[in-house]
C-alpha positions as a LaTeX table, in Angstrom:
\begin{tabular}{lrrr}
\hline
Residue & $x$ (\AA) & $y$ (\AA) & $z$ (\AA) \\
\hline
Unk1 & 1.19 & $-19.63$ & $-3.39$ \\
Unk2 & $-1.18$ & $-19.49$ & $-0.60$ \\
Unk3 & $-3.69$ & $-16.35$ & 0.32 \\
Unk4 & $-2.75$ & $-13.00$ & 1.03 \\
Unk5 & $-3.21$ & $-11.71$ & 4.64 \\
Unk6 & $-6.25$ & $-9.46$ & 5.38 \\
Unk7 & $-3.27$ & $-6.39$ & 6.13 \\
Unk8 & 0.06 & $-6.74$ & 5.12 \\
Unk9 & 2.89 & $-4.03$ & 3.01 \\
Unk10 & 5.87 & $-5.45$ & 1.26 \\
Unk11 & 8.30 & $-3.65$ & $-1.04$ \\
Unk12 & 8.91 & $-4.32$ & $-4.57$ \\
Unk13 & 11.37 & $-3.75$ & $-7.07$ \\
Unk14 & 12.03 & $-0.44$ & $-8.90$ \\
Unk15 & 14.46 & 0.94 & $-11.08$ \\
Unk16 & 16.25 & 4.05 & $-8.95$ \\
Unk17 & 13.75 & 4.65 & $-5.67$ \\
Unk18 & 12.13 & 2.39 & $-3.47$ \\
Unk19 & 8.30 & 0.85 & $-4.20$ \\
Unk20 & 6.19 & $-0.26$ & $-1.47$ \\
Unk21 & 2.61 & $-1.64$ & $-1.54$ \\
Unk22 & 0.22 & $-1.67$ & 1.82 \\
Unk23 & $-2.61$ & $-3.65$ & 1.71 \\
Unk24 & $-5.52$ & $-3.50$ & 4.91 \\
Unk25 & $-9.75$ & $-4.25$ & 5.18 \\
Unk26 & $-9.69$ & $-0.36$ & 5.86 \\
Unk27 & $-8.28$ & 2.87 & 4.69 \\
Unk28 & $-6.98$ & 3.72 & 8.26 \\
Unk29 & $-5.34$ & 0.47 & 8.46 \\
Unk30 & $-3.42$ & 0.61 & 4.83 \\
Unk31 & $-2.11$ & 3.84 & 5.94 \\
Unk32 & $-0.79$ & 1.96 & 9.04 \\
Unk33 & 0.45 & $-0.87$ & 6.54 \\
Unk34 & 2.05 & 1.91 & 4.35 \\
Unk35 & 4.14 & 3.84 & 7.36 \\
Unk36 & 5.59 & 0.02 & 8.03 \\
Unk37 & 6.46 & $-0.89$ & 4.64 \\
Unk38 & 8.50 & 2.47 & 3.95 \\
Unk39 & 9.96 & 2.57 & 7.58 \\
Unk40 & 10.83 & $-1.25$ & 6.94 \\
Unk41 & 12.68 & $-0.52$ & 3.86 \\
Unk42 & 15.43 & 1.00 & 5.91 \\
Unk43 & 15.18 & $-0.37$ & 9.56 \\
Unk44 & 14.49 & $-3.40$ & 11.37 \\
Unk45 & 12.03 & $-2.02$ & 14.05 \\
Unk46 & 11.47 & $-5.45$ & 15.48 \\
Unk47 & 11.97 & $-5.65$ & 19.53 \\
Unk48 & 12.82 & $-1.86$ & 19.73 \\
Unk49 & 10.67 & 0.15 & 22.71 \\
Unk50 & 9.02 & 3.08 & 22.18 \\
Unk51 & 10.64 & 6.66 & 23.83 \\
Unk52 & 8.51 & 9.14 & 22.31 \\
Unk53 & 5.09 & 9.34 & 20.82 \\
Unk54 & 4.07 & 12.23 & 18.37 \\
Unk55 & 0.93 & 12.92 & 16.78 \\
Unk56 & $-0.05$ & 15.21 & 14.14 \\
Unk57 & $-3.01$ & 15.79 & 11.22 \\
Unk58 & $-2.80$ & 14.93 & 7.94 \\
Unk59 & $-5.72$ & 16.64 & 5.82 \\
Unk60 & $-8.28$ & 17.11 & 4.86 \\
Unk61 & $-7.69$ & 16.21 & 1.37 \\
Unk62 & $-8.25$ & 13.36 & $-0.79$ \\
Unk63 & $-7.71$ & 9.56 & 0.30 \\
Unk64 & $-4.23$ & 9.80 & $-2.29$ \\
Unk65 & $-3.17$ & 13.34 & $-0.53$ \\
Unk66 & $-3.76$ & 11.97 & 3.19 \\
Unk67 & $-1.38$ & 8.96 & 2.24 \\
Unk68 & 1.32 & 10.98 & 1.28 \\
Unk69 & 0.80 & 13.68 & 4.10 \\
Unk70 & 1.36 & 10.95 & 6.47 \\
Unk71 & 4.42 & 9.55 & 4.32 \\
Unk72 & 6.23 & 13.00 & 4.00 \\
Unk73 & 5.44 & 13.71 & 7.21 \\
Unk74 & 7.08 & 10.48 & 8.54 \\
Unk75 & 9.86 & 11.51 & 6.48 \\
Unk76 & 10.17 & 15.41 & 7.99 \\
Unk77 & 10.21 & 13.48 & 11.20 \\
Unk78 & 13.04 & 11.39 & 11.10 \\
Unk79 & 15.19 & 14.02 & 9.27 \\
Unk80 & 13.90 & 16.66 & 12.29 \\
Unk81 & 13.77 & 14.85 & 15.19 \\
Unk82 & 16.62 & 11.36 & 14.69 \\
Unk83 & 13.82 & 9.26 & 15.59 \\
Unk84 & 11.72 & 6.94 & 13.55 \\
Unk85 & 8.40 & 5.24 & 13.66 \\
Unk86 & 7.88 & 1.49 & 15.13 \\
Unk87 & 3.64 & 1.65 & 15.65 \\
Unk88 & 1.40 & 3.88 & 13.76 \\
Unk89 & $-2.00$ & 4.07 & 14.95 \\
Unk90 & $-5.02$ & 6.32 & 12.28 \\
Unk91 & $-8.16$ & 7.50 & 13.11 \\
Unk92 & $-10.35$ & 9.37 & 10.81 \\
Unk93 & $-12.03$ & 12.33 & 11.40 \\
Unk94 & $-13.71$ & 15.52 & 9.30 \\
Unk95 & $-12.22$ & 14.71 & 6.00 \\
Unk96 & $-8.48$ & 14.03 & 7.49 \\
Unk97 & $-6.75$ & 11.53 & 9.61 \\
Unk98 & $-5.45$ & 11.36 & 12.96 \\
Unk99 & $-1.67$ & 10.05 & 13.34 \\
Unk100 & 0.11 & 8.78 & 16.54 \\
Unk101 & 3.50 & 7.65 & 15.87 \\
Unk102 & 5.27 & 5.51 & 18.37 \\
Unk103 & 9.21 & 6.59 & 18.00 \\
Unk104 & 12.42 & 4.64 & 18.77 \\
Unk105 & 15.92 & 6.88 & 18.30 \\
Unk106 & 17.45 & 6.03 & 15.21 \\
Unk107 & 20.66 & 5.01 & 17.20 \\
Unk108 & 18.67 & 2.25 & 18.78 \\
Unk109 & 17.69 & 0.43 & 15.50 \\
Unk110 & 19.55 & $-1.21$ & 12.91 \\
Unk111 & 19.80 & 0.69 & 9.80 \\
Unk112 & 19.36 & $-1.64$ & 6.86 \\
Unk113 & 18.81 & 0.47 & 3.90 \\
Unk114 & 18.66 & 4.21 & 2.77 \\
Unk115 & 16.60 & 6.65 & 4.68 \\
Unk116 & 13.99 & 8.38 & 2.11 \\
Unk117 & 14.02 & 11.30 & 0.89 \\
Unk118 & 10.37 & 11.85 & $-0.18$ \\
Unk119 & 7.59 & 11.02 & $-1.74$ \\
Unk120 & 7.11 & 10.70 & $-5.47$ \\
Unk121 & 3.23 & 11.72 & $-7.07$ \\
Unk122 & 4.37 & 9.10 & $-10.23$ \\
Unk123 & 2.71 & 6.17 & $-10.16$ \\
Unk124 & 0.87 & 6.96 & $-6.82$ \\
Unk125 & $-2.59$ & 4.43 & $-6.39$ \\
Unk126 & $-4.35$ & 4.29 & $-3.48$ \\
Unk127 & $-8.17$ & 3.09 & $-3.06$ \\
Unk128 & $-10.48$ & 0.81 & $-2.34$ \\
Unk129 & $-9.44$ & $-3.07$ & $-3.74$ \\
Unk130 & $-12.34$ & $-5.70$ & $-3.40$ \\
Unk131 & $-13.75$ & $-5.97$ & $-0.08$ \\
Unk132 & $-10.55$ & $-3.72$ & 1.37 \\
Unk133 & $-7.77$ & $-0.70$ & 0.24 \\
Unk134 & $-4.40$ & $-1.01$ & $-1.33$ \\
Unk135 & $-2.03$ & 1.18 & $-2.46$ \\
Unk136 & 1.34 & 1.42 & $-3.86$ \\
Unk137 & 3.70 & 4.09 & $-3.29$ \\
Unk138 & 6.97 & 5.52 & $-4.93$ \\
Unk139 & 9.59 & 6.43 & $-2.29$ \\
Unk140 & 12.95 & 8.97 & $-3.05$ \\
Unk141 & 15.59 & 7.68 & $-1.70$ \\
\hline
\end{tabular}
């Protein structure tokens, strides 16, 4: 098994909900990694164009709190609005983080899985991992 990429997310297996783990050399970045993984546990994304952009705060709180204040958020989003995330870009600033979403309509993806439902506090890790952050995330579905 060869190295693990400096940023990556991948889902793993869990009993009832969905499990994802992010991976990035910086906090920003693992957030980024963590809005992909989720997203990607329902839709392929790949080749779909951007027709919105939204951007919000999440914070200030905690490195653990701003992670799922993006997540949930993400989530209030595509149950609001019918559009999803392909491109996350975060910024930090004063103690929260700065989110623009790039959005595709749901109707333009292919829907591969359930859509969650939330974010669950069990099991929640995120934090600094070596020389860069992980974290690993519990998602309702």
């Amino acid at each position: 098994m060869g190295e693990r990429p400096a940023a990556g997310h991948r889902s793993v297996p869990h009993t009832a909900d969905m499990r994802i783990e992010s991976w990035a050399p910086a906090r920003e970045q693992c957030v980024v990694e963590a809005v992909a993984a989720m997203v990607g546990t329902f839709a392929e994304v790949s080749g779909a164009v951007p027709t919105a952009t939204v951007r919000f705060r999440a914070g200030p709180g905690s490195d653990a709190d701003l992670l799922v204040a993006v997540l949930d958020e993400v989530i209030y989003l595509i149950d609001t609005t019918g559009r999803l995330p392909i491109a996350a870009q975060v910024e930090a600033g004063d103690g929260a983080l700065d989110v623009r979403l790039s959005m595709v309509n749901a109707g333009q993806v292919e829907l591969v899985g359930a859509v969650p439902k939330g974010v669950s506090l069990h099991e929640l890790r995120f934090g600094r991992e070596g020389s860069g952050w992980s974290c690993s995330v519990t998602i309702d579905v």
